[in-house]
C-alpha positions as CSV (number, residue, x, y, z in Angstrom):
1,X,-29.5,80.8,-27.9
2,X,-26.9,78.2,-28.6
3,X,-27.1,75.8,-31.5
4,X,-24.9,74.1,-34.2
5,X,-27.0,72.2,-36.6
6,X,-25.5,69.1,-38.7
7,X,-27.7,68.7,-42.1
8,X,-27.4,65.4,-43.9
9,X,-29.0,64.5,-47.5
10,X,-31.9,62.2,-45.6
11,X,-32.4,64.1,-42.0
12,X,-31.3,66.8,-39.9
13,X,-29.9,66.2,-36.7
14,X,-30.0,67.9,-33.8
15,X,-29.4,67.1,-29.7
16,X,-30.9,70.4,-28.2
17,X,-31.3,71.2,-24.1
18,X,-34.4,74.3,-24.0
19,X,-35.0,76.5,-20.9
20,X,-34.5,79.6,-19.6
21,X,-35.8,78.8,-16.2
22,X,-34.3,76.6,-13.1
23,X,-36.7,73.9,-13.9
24,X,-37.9,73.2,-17.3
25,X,-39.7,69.9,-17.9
26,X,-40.4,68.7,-22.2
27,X,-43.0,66.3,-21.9
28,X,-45.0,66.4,-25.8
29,X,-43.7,67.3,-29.4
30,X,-45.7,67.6,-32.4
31,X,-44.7,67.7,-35.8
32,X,-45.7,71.5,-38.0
33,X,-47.1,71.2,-41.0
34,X,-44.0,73.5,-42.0
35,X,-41.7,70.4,-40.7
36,X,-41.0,72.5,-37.8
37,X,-42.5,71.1,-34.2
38,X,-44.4,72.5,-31.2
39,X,-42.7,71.7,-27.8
40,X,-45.2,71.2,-25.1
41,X,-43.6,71.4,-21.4
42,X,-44.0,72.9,-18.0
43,X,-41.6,75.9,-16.2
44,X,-41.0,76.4,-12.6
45,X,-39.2,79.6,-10.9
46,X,-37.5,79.0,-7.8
47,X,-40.5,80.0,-5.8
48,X,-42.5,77.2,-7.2
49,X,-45.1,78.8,-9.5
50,X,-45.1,76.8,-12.6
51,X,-46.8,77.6,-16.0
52,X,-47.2,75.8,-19.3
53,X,-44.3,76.2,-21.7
54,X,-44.8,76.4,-25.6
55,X,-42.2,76.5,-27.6
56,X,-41.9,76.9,-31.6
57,X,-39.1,75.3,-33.5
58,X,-38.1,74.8,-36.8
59,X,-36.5,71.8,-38.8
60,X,-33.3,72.5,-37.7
61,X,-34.3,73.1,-33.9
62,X,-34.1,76.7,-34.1
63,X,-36.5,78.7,-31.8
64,X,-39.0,80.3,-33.8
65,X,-41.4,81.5,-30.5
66,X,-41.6,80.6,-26.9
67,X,-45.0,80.9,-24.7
68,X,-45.8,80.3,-20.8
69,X,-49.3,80.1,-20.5
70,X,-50.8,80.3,-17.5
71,X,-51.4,82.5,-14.3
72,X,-50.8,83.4,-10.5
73,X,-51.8,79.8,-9.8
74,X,-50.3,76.9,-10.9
75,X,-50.9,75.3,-14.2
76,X,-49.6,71.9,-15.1
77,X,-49.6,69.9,-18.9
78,X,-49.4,66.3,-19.1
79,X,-50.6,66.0,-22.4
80,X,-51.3,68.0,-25.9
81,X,-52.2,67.4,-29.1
82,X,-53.1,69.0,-32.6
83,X,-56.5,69.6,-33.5
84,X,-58.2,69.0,-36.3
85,X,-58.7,72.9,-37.0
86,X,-54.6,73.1,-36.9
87,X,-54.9,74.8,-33.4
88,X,-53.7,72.6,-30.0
89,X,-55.4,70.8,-26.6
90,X,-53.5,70.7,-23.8
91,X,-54.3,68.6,-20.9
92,X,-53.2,69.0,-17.2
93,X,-54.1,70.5,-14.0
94,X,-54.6,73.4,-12.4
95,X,-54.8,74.9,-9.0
96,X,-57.2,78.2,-9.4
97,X,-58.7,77.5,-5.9
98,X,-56.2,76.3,-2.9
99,X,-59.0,75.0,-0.6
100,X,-60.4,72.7,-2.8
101,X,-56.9,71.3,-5.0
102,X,-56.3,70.6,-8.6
103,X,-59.0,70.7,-10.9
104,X,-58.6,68.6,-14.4
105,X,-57.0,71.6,-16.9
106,X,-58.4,71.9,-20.7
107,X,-56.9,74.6,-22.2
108,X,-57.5,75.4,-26.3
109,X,-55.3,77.9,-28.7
110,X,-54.8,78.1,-32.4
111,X,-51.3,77.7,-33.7
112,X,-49.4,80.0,-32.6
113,X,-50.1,78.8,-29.0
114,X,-52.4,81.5,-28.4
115,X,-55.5,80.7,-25.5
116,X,-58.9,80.1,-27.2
117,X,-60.1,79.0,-24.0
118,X,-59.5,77.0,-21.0
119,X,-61.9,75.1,-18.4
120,X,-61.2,73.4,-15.3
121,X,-63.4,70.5,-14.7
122,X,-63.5,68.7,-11.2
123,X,-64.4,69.0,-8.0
124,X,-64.0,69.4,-4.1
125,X,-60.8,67.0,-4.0
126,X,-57.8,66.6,-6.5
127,X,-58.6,66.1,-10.2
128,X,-56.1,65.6,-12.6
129,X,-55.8,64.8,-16.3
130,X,-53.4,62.8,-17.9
131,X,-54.2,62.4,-21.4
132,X,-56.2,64.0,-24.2
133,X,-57.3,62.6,-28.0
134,X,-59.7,64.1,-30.4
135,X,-62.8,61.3,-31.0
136,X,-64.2,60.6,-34.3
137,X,-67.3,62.5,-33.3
138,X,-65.4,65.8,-33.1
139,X,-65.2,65.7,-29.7
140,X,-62.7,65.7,-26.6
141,X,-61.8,62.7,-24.6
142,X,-59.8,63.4,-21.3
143,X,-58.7,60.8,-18.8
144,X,-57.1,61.0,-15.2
145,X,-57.7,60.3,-12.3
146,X,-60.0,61.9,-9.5
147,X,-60.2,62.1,-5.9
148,X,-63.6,64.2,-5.9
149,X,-65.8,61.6,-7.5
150,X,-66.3,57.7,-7.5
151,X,-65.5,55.1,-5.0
152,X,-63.3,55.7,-1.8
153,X,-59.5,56.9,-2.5
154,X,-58.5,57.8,-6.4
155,X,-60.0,56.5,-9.2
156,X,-60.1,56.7,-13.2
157,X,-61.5,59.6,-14.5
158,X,-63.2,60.2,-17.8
159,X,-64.3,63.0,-19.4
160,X,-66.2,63.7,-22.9
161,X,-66.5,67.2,-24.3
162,X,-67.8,69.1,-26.5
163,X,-65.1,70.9,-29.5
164,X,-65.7,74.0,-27.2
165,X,-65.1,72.1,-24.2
166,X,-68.6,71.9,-22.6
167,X,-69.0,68.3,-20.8
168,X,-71.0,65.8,-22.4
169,X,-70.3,62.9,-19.8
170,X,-68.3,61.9,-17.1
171,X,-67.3,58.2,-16.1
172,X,-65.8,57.0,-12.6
173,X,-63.7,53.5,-12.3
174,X,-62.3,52.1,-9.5
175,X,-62.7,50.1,-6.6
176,X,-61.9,50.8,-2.4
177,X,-57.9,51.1,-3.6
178,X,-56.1,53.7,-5.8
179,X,-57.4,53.3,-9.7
180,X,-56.6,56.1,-12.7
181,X,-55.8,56.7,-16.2
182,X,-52.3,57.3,-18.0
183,X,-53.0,56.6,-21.7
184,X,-56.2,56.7,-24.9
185,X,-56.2,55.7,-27.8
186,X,-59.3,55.7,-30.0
187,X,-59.7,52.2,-31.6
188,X,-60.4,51.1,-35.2
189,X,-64.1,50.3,-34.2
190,X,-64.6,53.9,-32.9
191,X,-64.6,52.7,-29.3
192,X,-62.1,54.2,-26.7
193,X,-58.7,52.0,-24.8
194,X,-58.1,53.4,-21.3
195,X,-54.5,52.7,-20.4
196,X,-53.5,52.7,-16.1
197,X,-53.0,50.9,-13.4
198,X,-55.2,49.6,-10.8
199,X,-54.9,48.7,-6.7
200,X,-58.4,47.7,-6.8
201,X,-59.1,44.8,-8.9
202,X,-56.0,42.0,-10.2
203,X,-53.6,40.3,-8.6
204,X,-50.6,42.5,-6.9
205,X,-50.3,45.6,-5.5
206,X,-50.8,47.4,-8.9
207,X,-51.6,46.0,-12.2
208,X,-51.8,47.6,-15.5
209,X,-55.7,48.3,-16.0
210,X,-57.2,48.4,-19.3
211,X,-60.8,49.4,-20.3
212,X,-63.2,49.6,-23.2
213,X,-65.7,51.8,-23.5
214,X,-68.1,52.8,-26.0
215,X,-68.8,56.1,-27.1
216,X,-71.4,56.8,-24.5
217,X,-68.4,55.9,-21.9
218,X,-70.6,52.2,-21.5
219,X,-67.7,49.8,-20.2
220,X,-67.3,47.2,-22.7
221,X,-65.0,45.0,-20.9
222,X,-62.1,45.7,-18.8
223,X,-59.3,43.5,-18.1
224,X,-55.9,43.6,-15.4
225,X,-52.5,42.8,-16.6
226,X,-49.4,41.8,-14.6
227,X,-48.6,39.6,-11.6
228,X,-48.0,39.6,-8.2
229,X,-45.5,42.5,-8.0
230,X,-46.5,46.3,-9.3
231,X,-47.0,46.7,-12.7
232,X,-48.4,49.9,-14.4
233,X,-49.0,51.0,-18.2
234,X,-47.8,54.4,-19.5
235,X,-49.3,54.2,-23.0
236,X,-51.1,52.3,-25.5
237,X,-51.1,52.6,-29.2
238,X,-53.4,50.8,-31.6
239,X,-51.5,48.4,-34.1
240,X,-52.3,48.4,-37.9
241,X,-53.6,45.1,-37.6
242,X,-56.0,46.7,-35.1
243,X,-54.7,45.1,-32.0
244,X,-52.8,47.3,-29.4
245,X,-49.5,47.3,-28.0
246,X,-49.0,49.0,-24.8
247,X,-46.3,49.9,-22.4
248,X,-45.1,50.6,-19.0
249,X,-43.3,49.3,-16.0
250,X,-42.8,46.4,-14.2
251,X,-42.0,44.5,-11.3
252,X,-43.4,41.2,-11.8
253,X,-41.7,38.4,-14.5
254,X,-39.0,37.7,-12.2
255,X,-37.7,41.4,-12.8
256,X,-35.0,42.5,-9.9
257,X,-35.9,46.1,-10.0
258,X,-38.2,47.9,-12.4
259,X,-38.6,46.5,-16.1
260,X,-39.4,47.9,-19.3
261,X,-42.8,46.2,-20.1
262,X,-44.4,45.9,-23.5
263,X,-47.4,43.3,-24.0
264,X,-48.9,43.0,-27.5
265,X,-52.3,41.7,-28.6
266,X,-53.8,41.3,-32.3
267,X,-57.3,42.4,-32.9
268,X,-58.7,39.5,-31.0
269,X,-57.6,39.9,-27.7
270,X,-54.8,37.2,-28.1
271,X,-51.5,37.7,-26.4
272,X,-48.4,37.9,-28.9
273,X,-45.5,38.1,-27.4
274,X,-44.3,40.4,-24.3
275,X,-40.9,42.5,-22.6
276,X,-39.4,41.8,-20.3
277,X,-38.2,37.6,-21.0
278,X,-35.8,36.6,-19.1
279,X,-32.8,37.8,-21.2
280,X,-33.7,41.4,-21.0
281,X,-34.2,41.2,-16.9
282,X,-30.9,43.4,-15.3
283,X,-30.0,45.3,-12.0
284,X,-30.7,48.6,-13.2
285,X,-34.0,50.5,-13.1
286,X,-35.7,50.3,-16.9
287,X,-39.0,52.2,-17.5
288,X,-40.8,52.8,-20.7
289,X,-43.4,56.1,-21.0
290,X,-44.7,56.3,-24.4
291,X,-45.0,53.7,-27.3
292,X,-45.5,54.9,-31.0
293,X,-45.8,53.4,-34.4
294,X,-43.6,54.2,-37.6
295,X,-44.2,53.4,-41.1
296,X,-42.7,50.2,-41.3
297,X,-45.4,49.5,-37.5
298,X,-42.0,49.2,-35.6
299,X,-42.8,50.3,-32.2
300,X,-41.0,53.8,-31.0
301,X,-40.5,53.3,-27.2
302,X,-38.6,55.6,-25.1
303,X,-38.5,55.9,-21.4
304,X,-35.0,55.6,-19.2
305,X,-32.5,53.2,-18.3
306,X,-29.7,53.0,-15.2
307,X,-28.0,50.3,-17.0
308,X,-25.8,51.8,-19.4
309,X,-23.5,52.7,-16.5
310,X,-23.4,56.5,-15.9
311,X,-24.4,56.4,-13.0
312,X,-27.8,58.1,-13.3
313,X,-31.0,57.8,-15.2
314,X,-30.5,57.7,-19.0
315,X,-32.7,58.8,-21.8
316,X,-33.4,55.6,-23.6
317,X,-34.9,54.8,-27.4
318,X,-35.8,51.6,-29.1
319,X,-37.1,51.1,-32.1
320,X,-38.1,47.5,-32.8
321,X,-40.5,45.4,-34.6
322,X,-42.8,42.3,-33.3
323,X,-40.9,40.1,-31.7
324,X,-37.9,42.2,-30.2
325,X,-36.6,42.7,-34.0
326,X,-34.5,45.4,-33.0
327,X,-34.1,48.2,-35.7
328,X,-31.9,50.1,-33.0
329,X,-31.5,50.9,-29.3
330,X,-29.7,54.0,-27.8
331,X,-29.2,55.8,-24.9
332,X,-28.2,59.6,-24.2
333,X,-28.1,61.8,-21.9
334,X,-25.7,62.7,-18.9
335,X,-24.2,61.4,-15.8
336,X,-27.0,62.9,-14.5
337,X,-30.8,61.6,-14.3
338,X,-32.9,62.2,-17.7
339,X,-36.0,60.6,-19.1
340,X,-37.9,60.7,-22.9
341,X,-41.4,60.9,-22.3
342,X,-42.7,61.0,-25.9
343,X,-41.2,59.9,-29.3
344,X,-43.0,59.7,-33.1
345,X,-41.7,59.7,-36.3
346,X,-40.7,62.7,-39.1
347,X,-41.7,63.4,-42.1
348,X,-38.2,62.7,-43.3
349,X,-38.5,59.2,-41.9
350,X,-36.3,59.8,-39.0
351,X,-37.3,60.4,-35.7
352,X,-37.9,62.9,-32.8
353,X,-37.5,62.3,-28.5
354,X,-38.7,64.8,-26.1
355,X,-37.8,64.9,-22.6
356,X,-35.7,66.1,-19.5
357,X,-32.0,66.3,-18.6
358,X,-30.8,67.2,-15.5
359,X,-27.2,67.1,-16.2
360,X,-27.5,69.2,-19.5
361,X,-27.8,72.9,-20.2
362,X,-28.3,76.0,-18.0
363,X,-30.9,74.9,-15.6
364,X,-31.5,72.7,-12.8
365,X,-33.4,70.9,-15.1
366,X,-33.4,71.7,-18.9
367,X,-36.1,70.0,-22.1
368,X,-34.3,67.8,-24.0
369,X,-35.3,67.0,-27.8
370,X,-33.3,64.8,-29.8
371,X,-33.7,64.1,-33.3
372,X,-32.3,61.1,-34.9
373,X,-32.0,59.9,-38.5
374,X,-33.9,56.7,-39.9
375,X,-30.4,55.0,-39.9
376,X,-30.9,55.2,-35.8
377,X,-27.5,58.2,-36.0
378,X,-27.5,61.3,-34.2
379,X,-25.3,64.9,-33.3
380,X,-23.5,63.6,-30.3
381,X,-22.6,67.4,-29.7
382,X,-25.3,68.5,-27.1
383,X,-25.9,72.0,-27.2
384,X,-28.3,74.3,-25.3
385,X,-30.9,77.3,-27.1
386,X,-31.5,80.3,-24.1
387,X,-34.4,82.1,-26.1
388,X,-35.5,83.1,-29.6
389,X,-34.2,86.9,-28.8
390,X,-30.7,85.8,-28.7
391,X,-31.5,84.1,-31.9
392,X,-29.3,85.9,-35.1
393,X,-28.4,84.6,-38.3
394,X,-25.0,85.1,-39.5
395,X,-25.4,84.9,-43.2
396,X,-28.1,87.6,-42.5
397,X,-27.2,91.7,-43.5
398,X,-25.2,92.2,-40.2
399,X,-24.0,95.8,-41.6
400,X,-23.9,98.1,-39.1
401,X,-24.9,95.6,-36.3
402,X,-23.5,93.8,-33.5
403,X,-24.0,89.8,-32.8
404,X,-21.8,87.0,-31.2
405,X,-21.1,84.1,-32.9
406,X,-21.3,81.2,-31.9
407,X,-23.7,81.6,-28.7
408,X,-22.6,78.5,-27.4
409,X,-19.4,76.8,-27.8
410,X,-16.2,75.6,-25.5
411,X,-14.4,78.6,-25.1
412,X,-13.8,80.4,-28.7
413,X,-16.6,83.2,-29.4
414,X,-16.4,86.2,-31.9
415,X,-18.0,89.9,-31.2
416,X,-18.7,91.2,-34.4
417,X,-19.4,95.0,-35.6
418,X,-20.1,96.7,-38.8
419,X,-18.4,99.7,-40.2
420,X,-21.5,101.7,-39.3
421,X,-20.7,101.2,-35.1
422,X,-19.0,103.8,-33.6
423,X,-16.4,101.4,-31.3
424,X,-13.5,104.0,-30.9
425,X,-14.4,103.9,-27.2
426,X,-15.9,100.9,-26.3
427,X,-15.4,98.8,-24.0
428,X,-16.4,95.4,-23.5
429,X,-17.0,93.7,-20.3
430,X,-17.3,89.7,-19.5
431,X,-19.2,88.8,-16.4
432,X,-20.6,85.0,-14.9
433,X,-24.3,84.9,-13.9
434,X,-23.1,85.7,-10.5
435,X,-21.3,89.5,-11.4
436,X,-17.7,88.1,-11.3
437,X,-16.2,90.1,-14.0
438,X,-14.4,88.2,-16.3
439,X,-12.6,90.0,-18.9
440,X,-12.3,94.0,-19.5
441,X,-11.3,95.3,-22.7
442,X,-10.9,98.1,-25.0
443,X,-11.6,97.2,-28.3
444,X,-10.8,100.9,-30.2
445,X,-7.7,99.0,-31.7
446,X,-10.3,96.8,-34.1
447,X,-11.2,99.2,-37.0
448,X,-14.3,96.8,-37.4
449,X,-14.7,93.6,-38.2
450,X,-14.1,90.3,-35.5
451,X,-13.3,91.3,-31.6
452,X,-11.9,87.5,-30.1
453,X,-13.5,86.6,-26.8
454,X,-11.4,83.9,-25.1
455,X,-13.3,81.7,-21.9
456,X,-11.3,78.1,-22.6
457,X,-9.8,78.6,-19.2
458,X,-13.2,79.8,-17.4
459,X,-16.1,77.2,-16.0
460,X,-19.2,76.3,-18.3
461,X,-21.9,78.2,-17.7
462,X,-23.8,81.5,-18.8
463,X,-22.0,84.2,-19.4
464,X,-23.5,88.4,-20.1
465,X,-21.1,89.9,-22.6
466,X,-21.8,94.0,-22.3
467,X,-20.6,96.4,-24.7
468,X,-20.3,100.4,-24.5
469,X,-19.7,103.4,-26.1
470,X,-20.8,106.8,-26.3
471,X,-23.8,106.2,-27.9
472,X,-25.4,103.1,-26.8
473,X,-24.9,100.4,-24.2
474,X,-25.5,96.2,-25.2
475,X,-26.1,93.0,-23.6
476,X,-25.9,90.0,-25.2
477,X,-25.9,86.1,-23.5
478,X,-23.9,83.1,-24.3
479,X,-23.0,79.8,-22.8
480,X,-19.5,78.3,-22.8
481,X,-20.2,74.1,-22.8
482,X,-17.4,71.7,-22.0
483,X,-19.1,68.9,-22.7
């Protein structure tokens, strides 16, 4: 575990990479009821078998548990979220038969991540779901796309279940082209919004595809968005004047690559205003996954930008009102390529990003969750948490114990040891994750106390710190980060 927490009078800061596997992939947080937050992502080993990651942490970003659900096959989330009996939904795929592919995942625990039960809905071809809201009714509504069912090709897929996840009905959409579902939102009226994007039906090679349905999955109306060029919606979000905003990606509007695209309707149906106009249009690659809606009904949008110069794919926030009436936009990240996929606000009025960074922490590809005051400030200092079992506090009755301090930092880290250890012939041993022994030391000389372990001339990276004596024999991890 590595973390250094900043606390200010209005919001605690943090800029945390998570993952203690080669790939690990944040896609959902959720505010606790505790003001703490459930992490929602997906691991993969080397050898490709991936599982679904849940991870506990509290206000500060400390990890409190960590979770992979799953099995021998592959499991997949796209989606969670919190139920009303405080447990979770998770939404995804899984692939529990090879012959036949992925089957839509719905997976159910209580709060501490814990498996109710899960069901796998689909059939002979791919099936995958996307996104997942609780209905008014107490019920499930899941929507992806399927390859098993419909019209030729892939096509929207949605799926109504019971609280227990038996289905209650099942809708196809589509045309002879590729059709499916990224977004839901459950409107003011009751009725649902089906964010996607559609080859089908509209007038270029995608357009973003929007449909109504009733409760009974009846199609109210349906309607295609864009122009000539492809343009596809990531997520919607009902407006408190009971319109919808949604957002996306673009390559229509003049744009030179892809755009970030936001359209915005009142209750009516009548276009407000729209992103990209002509001043926003640059070089780079902009893409926005996930709009939200504080307080004050700014709109929360994060996705990634290439135009701020470092040469990859940066994590990218706004936070803006009607009318591009910018509260604040940032970017963070690394030279590397990173991405937020979802973003809400806190309870303390600030707000929280989840995502990837491929350029920061450990792995090849690390979560990333950064939380950012409601003045739009953060911790620039990026640091990396390995695992709740390397988590020790301090300030905590060390007597008698051993613990490093920090776990992460760029070079400086202290063994300590209480009177109770017997060190009068221990030895301590540095090593790199590849066995390269770093440092060897007796450390009889210190009574008790501090022992000084120096890496400021040694590579960032994980490092195993072993300690041994005649009694016992320790391990402990900790990350030395440049950045």
């Amino acid at each position: 575990m590595c973390c250094f927490i900043i606390s200010q009078a209005q919001n605690i800061k943090f800029n945390y990479t998570y993952g203690n596997m080669p790939y690990n992939y944040g896609r959902r947080i959720i505010e606790t009821g505790d003001k703490g937050f459930m992490i929602m992502g997906n691991v993969t080993s080397n050898t490709g078998n991936s599982n679904i990651a849940m991870l506990r942490i509290d206000s500060t970003g400390l990890l409190v548990f960590q979770k992979s659900l799953g099995g021998q096959s592959l499991y997949w989330a796209n989606d969670f979220i919190r139920t009303t009996d405080k447990g979770y939904l998770i939404a995804g795929l899984t692939l529990e038969n090879p012959d036949k592919g992925y089957d839509m995942l719905l997976m159910k625990t209580d709060s501490n991540a814990n498996i109710i039960w899960e069901k796998s809905i689909g059939g002979d071809g791919w099936d995958i779901a996307n996104a997942v809201i609780e209905t008014k009714d107490n019920a499930y509504l899941i929507a992806g796309l399927t390859y098993s069912y419909g019209a030729a090709n892939e096509n929207m897929y949605i799926v109504k279940t019971t609280s227990d996840g038996d289905t209650i009905w099942t809708k196809t959409f589509g045309g002879d082209s590729s059709d499916y579902a990224t977004s839901l939102e459950i409107m003011f009226d009751s009725t649902y919004l089906i964010g996607g994007a559609t080859n089908s039906f509209g007038y270029g090679s995608f357009d973003g595809y929007l449909l109504n349905l009733d409760v009974n999955g009846d199609t109210l109306w349906t309607k295609t968005y864009g122009e000539d060029k492809e343009d596809i919606i990531y997520s919607i979000k009902q407006t408190p004047d009971t319109g919808f905003v949604f957002v996306g990606s673009t390559m229509s509007y003049d744009a030179v690559e892809h755009e970030s695209w936001l359209m915005r309707y009142d209750k009516n149906g009548n276009y407000v205003w729209k992103l990209p106009e002509f001043w926003t249009i640059g070089p780079g690659d902009d893409v926005s996954y996930h709009v939200n809606i504080d307080d004050s009904a700014r709109y929360l949008i994060t996705g990634y930008t290439t135009g701020a110069g470092n040469g990859g794919k940066e994590l990218s926030i706004a936070v803006m009102g009607d009318f591009v009436d910018f509260k604040c936009s940032l970017t963070a990240g690394s030279f590397a390529d990173d991405a937020g996929y979802y973003a809400s606000q806190t309870s303390d009025g600030g707000y929280i990003i989840i995502g990837e960074a491929e350029g920061l922490g450990i792995g090849i590809v690390n979560m990333y969750v950064l939380k950012f005051g409601n003045d739009c400030s953060f911790n620039p200092n990026i640091q990396h948490i390995l695992g709740v079992d390397e988590q020790i506090n301090e300030n905590s009755n060390n007597k008698g114990k051993y613990y490093i301090s920090p776990t992460c930092s760029d070079g400086i880290f202290y063994l300590h040891f209480g009177m109770d250890d017997n060190f009068e012939k221990a030895i301590i041993d540095v090593s790199d994750v590849m066995g390269r022994k770093i440092l060897t030391d007796n450390i009889a000389s210190e009574s008790y106390g501090k022992y000084t372990i120096d890496l400021t001339k040694e590579a960032s990276g994980l490092y195993i710190v072993t300690v041994t004596n005649e009694t016992k024999r320790i391990s402990i991890k900790l990350v030395k980060n440049s950045r």
